[in-house]
N, CA, C and O atoms as a GROMACS GRO file, in nm:
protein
  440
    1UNK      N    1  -1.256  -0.732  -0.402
    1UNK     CA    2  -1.116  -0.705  -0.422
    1UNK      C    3  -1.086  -0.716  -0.571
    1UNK      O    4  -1.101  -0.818  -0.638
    2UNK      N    5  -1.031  -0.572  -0.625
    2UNK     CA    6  -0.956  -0.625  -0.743
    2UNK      C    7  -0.838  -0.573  -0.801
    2UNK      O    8  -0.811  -0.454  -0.815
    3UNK      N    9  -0.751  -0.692  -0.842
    3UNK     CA   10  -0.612  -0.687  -0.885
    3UNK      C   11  -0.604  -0.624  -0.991
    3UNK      O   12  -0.698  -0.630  -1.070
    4UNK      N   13  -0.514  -0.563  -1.013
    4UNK     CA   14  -0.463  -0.565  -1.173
    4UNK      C   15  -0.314  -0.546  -1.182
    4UNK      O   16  -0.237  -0.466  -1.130
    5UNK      N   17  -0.296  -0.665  -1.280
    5UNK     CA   18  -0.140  -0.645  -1.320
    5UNK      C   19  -0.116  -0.609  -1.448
    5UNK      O   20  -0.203  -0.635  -1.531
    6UNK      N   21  -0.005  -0.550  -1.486
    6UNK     CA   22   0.062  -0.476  -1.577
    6UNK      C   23   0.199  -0.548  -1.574
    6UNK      O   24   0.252  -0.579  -1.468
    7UNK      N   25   0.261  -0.575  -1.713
    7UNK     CA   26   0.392  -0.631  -1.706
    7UNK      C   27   0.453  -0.542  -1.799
    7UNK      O   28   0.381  -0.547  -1.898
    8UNK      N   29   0.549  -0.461  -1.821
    8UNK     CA   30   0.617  -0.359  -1.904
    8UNK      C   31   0.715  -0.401  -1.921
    8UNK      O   32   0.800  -0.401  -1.831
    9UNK      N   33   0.744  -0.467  -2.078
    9UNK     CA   34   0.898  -0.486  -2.071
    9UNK      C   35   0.948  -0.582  -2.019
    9UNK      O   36   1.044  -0.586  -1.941
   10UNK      N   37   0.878  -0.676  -2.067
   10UNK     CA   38   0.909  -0.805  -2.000
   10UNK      C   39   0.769  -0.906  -1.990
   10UNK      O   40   0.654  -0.864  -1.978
   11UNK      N   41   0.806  -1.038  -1.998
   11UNK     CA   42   0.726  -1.170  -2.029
   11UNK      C   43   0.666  -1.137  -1.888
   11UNK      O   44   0.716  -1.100  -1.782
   12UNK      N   45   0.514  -1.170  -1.937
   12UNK     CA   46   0.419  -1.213  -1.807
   12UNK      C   47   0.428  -1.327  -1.782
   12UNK      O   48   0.396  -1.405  -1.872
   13UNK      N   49   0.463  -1.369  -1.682
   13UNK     CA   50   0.442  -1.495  -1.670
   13UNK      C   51   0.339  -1.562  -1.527
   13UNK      O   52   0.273  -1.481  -1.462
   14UNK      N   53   0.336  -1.680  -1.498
   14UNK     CA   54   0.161  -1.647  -1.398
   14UNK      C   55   0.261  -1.710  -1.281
   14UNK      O   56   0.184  -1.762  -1.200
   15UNK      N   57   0.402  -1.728  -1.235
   15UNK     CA   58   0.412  -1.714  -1.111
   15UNK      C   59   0.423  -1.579  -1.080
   15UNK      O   60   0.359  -1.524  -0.990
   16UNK      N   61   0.533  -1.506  -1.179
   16UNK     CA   62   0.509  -1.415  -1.074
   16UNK      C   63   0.410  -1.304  -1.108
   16UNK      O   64   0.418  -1.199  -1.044
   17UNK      N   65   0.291  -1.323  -1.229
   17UNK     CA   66   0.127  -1.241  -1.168
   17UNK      C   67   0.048  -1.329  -1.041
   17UNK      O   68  -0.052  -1.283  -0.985
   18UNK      N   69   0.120  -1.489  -0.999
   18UNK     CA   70   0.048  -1.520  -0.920
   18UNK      C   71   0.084  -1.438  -0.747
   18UNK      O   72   0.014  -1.393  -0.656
   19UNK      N   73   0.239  -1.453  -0.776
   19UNK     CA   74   0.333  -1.428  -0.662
   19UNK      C   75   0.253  -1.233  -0.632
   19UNK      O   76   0.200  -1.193  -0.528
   20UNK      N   77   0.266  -1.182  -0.715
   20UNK     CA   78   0.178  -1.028  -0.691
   20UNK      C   79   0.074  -1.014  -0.608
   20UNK      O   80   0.075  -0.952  -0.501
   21UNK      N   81  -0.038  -1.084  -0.668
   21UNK     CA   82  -0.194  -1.097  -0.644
   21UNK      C   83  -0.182  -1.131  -0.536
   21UNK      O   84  -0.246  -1.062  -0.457
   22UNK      N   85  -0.114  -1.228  -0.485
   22UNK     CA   86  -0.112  -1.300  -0.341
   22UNK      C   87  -0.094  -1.220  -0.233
   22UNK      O   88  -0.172  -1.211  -0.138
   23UNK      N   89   0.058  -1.132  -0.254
   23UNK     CA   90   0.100  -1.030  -0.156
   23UNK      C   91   0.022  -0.927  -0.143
   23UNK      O   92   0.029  -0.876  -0.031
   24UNK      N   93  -0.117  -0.832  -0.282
   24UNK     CA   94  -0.186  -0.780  -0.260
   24UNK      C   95  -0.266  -0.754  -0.170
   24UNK      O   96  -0.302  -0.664  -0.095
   25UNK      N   97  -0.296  -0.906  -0.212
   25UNK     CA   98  -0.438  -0.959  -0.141
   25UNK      C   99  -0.441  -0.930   0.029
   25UNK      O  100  -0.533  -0.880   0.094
   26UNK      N  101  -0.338  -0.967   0.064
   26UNK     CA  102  -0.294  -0.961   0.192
   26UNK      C  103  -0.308  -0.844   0.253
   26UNK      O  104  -0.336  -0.852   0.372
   27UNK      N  105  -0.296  -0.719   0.199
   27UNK     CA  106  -0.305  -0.620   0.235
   27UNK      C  107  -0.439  -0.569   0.289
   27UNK      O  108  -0.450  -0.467   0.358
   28UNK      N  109  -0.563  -0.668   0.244
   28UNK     CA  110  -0.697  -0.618   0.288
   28UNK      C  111  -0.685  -0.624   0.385
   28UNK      O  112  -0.691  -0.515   0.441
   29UNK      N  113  -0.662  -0.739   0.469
   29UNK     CA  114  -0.672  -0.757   0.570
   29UNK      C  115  -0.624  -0.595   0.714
   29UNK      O  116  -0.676  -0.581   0.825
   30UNK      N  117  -0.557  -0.539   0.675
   30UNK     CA  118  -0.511  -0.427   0.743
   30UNK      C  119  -0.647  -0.269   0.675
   30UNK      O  120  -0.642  -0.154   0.718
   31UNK      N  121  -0.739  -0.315   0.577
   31UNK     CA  122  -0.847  -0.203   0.522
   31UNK      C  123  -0.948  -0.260   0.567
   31UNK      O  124  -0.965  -0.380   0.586
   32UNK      N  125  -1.066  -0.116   0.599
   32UNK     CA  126  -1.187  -0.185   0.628
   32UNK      C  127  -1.292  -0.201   0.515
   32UNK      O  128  -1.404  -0.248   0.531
   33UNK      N  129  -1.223  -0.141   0.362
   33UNK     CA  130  -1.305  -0.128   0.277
   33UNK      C  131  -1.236  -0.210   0.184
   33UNK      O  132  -1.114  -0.207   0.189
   34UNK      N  133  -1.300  -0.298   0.083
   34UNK     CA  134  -1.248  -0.340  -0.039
   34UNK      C  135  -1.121  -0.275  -0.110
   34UNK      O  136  -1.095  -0.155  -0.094
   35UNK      N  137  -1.059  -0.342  -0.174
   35UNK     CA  138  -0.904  -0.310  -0.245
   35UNK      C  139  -0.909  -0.315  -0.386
   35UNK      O  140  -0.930  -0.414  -0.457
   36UNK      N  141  -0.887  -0.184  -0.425
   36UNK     CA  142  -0.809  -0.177  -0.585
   36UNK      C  143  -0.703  -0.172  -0.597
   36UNK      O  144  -0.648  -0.065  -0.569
   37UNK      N  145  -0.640  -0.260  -0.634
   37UNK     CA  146  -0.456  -0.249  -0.662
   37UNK      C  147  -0.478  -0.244  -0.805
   37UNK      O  148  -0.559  -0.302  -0.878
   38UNK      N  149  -0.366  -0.143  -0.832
   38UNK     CA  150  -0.244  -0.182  -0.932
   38UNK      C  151  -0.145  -0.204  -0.927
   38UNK      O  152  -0.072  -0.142  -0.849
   39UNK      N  153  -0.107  -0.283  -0.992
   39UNK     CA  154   0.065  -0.384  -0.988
   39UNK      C  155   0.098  -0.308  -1.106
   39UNK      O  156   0.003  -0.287  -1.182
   40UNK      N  157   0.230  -0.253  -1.143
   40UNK     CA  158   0.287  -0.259  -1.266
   40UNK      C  159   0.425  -0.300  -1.246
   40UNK      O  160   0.478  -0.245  -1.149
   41UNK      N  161   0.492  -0.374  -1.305
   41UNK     CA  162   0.564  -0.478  -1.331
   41UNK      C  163   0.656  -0.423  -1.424
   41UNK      O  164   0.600  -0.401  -1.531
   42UNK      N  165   0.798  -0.388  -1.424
   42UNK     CA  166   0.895  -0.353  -1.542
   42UNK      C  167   1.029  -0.412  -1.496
   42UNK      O  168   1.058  -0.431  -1.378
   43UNK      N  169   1.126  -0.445  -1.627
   43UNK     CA  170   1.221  -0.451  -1.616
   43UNK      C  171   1.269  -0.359  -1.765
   43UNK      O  172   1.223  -0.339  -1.877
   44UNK      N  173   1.439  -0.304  -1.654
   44UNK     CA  174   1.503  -0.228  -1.788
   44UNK      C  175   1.623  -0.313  -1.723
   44UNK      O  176   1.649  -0.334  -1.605
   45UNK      N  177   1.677  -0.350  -1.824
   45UNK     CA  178   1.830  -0.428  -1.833
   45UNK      C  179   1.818  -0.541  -1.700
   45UNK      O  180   1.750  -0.644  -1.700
   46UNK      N  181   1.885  -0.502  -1.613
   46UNK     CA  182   1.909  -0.590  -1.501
   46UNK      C  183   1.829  -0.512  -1.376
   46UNK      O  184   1.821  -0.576  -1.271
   47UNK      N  185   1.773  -0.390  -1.381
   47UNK     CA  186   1.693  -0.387  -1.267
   47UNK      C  187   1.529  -0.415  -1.332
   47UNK      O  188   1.472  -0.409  -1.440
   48UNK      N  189   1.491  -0.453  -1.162
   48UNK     CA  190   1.331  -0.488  -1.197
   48UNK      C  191   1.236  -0.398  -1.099
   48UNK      O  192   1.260  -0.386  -0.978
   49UNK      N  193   1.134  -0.341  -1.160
   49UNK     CA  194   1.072  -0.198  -1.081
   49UNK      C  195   0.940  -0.263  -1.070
   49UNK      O  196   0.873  -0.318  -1.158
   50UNK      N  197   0.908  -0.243  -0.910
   50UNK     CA  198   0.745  -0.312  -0.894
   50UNK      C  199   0.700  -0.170  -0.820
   50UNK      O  200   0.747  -0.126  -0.715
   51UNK      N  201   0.604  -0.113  -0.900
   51UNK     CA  202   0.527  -0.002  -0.846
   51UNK      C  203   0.368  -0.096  -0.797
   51UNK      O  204   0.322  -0.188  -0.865
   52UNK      N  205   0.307  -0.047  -0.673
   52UNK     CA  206   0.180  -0.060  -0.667
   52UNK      C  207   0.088   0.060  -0.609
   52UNK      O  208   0.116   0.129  -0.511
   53UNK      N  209  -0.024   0.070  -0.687
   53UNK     CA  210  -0.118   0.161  -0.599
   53UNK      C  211  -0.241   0.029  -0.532
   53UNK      O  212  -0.263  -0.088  -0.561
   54UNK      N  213  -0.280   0.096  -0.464
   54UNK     CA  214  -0.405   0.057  -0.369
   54UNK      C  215  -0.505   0.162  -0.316
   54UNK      O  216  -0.465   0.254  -0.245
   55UNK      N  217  -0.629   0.151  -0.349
   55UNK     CA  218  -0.739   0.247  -0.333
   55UNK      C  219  -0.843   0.125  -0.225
   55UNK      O  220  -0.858   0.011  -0.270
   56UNK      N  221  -0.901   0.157  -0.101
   56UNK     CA  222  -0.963   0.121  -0.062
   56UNK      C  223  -1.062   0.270   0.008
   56UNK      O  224  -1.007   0.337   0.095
   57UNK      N  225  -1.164   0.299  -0.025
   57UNK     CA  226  -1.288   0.376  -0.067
   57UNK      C  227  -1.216   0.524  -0.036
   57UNK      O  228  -1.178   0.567  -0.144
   58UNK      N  229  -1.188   0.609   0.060
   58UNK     CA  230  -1.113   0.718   0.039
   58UNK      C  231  -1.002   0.692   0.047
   58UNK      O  232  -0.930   0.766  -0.020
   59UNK      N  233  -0.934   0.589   0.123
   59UNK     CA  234  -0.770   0.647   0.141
   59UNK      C  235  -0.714   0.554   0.005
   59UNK      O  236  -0.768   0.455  -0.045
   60UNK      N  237  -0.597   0.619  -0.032
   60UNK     CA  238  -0.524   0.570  -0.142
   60UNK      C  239  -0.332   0.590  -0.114
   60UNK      O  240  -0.270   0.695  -0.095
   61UNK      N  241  -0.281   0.450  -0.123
   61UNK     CA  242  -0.168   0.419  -0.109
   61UNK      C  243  -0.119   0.387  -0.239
   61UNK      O  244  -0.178   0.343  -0.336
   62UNK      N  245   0.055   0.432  -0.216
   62UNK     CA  246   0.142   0.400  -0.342
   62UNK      C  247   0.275   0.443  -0.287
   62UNK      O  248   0.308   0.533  -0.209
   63UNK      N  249   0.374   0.300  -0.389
   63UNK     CA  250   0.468   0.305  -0.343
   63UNK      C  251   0.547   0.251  -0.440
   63UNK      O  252   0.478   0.163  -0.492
   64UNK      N  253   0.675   0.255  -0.506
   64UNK     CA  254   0.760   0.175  -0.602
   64UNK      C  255   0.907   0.116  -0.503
   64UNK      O  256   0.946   0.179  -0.404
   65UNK      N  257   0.948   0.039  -0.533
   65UNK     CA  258   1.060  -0.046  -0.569
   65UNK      C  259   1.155  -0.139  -0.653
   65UNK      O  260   1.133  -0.243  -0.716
   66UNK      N  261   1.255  -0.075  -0.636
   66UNK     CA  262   1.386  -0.164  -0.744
   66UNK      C  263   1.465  -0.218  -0.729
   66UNK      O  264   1.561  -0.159  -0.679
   67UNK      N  265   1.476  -0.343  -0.755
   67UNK     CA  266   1.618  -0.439  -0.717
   67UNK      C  267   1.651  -0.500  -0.806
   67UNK      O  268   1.617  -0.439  -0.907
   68UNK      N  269   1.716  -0.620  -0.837
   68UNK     CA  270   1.773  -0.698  -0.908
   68UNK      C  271   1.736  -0.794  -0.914
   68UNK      O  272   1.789  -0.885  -0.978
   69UNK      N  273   1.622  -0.803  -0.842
   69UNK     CA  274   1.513  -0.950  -0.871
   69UNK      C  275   1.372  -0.894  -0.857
   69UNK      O  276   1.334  -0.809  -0.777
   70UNK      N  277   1.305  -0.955  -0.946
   70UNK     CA  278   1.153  -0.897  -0.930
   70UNK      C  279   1.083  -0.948  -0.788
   70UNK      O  280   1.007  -0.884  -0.715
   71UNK      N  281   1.129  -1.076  -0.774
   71UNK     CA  282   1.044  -1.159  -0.612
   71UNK      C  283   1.104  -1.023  -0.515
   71UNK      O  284   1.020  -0.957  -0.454
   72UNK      N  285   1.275  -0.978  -0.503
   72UNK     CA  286   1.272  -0.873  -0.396
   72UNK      C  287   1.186  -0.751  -0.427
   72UNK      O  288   1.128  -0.709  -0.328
   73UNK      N  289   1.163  -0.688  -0.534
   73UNK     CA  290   1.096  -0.571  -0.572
   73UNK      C  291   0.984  -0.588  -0.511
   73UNK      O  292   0.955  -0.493  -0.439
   74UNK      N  293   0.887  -0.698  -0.513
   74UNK     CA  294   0.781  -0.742  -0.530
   74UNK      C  295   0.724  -0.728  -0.325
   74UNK      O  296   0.620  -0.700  -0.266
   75UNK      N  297   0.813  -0.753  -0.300
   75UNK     CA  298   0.831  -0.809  -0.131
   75UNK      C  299   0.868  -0.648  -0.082
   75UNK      O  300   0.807  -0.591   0.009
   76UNK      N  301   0.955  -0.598  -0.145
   76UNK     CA  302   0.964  -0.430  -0.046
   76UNK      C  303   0.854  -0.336  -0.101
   76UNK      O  304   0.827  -0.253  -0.014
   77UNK      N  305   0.778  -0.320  -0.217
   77UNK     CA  306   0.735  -0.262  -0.235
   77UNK      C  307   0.571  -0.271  -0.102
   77UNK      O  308   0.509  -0.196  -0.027
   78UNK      N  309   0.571  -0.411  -0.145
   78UNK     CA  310   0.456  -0.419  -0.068
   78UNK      C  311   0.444  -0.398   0.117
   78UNK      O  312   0.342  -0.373   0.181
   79UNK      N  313   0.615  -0.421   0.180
   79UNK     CA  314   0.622  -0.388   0.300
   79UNK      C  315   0.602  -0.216   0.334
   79UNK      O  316   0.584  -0.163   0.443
   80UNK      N  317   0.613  -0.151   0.192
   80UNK     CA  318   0.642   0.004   0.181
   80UNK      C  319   0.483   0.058   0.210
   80UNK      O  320   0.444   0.159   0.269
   81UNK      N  321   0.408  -0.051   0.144
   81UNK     CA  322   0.221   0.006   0.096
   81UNK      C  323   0.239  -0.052   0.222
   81UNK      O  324   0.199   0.039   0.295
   82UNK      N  325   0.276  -0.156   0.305
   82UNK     CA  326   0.171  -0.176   0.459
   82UNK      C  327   0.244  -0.064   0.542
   82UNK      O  328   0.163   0.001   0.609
   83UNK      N  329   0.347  -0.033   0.553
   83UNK     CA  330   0.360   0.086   0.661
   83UNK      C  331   0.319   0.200   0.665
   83UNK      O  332   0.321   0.274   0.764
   84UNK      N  333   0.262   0.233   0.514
   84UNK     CA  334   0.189   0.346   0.471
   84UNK      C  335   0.073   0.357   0.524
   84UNK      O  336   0.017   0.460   0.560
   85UNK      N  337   0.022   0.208   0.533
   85UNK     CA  338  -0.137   0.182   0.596
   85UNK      C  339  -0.133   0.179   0.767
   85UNK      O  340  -0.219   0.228   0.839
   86UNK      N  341  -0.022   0.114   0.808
   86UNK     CA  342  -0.012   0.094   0.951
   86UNK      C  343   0.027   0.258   0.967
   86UNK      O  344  -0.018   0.296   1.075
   87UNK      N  345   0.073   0.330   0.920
   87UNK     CA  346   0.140   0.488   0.996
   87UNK      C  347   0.030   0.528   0.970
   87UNK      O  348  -0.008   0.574   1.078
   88UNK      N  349  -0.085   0.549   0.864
   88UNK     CA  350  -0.219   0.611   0.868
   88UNK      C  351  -0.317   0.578   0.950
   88UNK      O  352  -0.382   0.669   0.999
   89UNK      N  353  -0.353   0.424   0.986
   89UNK     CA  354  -0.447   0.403   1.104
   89UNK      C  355  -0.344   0.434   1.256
   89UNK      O  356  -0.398   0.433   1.366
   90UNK      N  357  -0.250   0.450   1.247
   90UNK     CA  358  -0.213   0.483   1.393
   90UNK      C  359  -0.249   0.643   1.410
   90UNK      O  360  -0.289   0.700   1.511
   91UNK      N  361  -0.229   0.685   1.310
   91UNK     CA  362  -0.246   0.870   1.285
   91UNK      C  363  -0.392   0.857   1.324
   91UNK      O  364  -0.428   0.903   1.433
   92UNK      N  365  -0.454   0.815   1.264
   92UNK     CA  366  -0.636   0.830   1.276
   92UNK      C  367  -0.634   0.777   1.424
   92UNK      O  368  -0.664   0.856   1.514
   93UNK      N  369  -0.597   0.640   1.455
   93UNK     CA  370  -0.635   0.629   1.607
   93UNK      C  371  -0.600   0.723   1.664
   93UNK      O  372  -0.692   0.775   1.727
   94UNK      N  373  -0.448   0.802   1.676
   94UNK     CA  374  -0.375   0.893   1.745
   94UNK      C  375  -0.516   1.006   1.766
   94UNK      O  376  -0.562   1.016   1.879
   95UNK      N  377  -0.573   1.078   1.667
   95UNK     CA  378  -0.643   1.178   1.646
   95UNK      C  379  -0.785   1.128   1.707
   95UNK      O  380  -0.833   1.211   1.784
   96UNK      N  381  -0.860   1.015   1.690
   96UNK     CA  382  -0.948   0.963   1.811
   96UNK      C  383  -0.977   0.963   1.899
   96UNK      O  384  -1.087   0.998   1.943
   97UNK      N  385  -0.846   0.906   1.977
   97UNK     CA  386  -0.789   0.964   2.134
   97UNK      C  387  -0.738   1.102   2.175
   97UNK      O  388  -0.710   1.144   2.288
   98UNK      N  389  -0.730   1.171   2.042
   98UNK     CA  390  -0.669   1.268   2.100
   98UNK      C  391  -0.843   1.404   2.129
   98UNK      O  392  -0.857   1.481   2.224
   99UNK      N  393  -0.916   1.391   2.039
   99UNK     CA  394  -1.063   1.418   2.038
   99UNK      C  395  -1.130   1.358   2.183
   99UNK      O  396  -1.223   1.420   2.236
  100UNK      N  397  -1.079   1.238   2.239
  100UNK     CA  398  -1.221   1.193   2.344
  100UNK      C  399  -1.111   1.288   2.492
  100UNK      O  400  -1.159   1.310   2.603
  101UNK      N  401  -1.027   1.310   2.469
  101UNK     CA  402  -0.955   1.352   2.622
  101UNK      C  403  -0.924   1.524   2.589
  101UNK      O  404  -0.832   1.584   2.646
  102UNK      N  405  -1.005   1.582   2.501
  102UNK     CA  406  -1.012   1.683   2.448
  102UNK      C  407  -1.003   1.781   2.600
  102UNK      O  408  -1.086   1.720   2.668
  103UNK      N  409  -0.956   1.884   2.682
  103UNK     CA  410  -0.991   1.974   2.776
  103UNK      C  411  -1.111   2.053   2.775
  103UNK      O  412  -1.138   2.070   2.656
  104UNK      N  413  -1.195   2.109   2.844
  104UNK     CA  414  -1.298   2.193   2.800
  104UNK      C  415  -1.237   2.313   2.806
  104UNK      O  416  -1.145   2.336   2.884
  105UNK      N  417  -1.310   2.444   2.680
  105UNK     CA  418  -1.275   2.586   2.714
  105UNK      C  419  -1.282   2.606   2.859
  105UNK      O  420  -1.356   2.570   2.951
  106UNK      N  421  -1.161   2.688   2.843
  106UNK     CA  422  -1.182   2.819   2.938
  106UNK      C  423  -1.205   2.922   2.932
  106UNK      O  424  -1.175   3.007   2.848
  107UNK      N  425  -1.279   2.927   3.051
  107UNK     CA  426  -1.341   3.061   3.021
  107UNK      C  427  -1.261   3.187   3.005
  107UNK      O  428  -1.140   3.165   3.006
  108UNK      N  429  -1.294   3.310   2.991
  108UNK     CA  430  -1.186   3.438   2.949
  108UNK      C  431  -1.233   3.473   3.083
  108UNK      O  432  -1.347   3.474   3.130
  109UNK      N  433  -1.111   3.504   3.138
  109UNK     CA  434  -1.082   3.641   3.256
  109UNK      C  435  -1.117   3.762   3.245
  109UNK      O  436  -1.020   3.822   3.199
  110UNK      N  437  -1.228   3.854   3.267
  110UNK     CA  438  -1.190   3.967   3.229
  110UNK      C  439  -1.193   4.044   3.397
  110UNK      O  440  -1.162   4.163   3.412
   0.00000   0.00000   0.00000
């Protein structure tokens, strides 16, 4: 697994690169392959923008969020990357099942 954070525009500070990494991390658990995140981290004035990507071996997720606190940015963005992951393995299971109950041709009438 590996993190990477980015802070734009604003002090890094290590709760919240710790508070990031943590919620990342979490996300393996729903991949069957290792995790590349990127975190990037901005504030302009009073809003705070948490974009993340995630690459685990082909599929690749991404998602941004903005609020008025970086901990909320931080928390929707990442509920945004798991539904992305939960609506893609339900699609793949969907298409699984939908392959094993497949009908056989029929034959042509002539």
């Amino acid at each position: 697994m590996n993190i990477a954070i980015t802070f734009r525009q604003m002090d890094a500070t290590d709760a919240v690169k710790g508070y990031a990494t943590d919620k990342v991390a979490k996300l393996q658990r729903f991949l069957r392959q290792p995790l590349k995140g990127q975190v990037t981290l901005s504030c302009q004035k009073t809003v705070h923008v948490a974009e993340v990507d995630v690459h685990a071996g082909g599929e690749h997720y991404h998602a941004h969020e903005t609020s008025e606190d970086m901990y909320a940015s931080i928390d929707k963005v990442i509920d945004k990357v798991e539904a992305q992951i939960r609506a893609a393995r339900a699609k793949k299971k969907g298409q699984d099942r939908a392959s094993d109950h497949l009908l056989p041709d029929m034959p042509d009438e002539d």
